[in-house]
N, C-alpha and C positions, 0 to 999 in steps of 0.2 A: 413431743418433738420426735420425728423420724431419727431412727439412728443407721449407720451405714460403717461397716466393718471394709476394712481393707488391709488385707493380709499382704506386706513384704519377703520379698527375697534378694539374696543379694544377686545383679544382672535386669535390676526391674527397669521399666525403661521411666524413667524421670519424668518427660510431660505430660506423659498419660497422668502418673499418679497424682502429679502436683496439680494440672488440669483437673482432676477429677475432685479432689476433695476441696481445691479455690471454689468450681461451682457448685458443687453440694453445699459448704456453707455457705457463699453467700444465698443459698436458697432455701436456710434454715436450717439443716440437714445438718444433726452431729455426726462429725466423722473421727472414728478411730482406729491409728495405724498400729497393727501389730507386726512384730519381728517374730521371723522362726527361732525357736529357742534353743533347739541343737547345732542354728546356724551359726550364733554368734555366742558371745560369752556373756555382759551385762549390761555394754553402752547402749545397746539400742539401737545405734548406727548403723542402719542399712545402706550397702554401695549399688548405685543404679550399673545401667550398661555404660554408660559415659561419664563414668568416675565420680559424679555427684550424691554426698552422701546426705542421705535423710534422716532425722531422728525422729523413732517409731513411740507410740505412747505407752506401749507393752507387749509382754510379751503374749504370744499365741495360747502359750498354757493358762495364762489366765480368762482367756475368753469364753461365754457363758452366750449360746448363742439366742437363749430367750431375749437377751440386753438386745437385740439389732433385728432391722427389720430386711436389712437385705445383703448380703456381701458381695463384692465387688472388686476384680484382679482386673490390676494395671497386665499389660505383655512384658516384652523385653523376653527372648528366648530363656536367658540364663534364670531369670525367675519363675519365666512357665516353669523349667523344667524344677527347680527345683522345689515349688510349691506342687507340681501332678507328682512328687515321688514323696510327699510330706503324710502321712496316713492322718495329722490329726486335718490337715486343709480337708483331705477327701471327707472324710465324715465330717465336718461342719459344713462344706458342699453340701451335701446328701441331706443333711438334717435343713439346711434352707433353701432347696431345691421342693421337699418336702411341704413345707409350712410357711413360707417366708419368700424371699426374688433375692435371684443371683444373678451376677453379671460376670462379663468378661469381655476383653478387649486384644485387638491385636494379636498374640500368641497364645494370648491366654485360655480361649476357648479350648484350647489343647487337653489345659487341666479339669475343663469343665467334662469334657469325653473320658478324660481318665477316670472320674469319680463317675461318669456312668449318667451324666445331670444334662447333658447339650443337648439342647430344643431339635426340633425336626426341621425350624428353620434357623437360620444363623447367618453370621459374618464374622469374618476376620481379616488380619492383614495377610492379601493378597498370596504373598509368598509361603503363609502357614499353613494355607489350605490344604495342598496334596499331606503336609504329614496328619494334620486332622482327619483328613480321610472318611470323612461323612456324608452325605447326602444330604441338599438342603442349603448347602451354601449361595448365600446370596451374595450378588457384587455391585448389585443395583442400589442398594440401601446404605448411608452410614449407621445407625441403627436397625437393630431387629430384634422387633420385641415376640418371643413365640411364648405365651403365656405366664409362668411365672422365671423365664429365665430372659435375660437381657443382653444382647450383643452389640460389639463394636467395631471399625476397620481398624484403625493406629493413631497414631501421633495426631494429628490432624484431622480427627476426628474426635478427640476425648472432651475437648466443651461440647458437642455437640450431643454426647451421651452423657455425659454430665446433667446437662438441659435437660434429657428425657428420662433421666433417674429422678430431676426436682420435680418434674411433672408427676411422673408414677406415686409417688410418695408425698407427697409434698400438694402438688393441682397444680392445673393450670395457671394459675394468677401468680405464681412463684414464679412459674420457670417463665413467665410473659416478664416480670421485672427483671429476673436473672438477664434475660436475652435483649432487652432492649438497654439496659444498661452498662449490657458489655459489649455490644453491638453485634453481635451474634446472628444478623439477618443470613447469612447463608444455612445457617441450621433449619 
């Protein structure tokens, strides 16, 4: 079974994450949320950007990134940033950037250029672009896959890369029931 990491901070932005790990499993696709462990103390309670809080299934320090086939950051600025100034996110970036597919959505690609890992082509939300400051940015695409790194716009866009993380991972014939069953046709 695909496994798929998704590392929290507190300022993440809520529908992306929940979007993202609803359509990973229902496309098979184990997903496991970690907390940063210098963020919080031992609830595991991660607060999004809109007060909603999520309960993560551990913490970052226990994570072994052979377990996982791909990681994967929700946006939300206050998570970007505080996952691009985290050193253990940046080397598990870099070590699945390496050997494995990384993603990122919305702001998040931010942290994806901070560990040194963002594709030559890419997306994100709109507004993140100038402080990304890359070359490559795409606005034509809600996804953009530039070989083993994966991109996304925001909010309104997160089943739809959702959809294209069950395909990569997972085939076609997943993300063809994922999308017809959730009705997904604009993806």
């Amino acid at each position: 079974m695909a496994s798929v990491l998704i590392p929290l901070a507190e300022g993440f932005e809520e529908l992306e994450a929940v979007a993202l790990i609803d359509v990973m499993r229902r496309g098979g696709i184990e997903v496991r949320v970690a907390y940063i462990e210098d963020e919080l103390h031992h609830t595991g309670v991660v607060t999004g950007a809109n007060g909603i809080g999520m309960q993560a299934d551990t913490s970052l320090k226990n994570i072994i990134s052979d377990d996982f086939d791909m990681m994967v950051l929700p946006g939300g600025w206050g998570g970007t940033y505080a996952l691009a100034e985290n050193a253990r996110v940046l080397e598990l970036l870099k070590e699945f950037k390496a050997n494995k597919v990384v993603g990122a959505m919305c702001a998040a690609p931010y942290a994806l250029k901070k560990a040194g890992v963002l594709g030559n082509n890419y997306t994100c939300y709109p507004g993140a672009k100038e402080e990304i400051d890359q070359p490559g940015y795409r606005d034509d695409l809600k996804v953009v896959e530039d070989g083993n790194v994966m991109t996304s716009q925001g909010p309104g866009t997160a089943v739809c890369f959702g959809l294209a993380i069950v395909k990569r991972l997972v085939g076609e014939e997943s993300m063809q029931t994922v999308k017809e069953g959730m009705l997904l046709s604009y993806c």
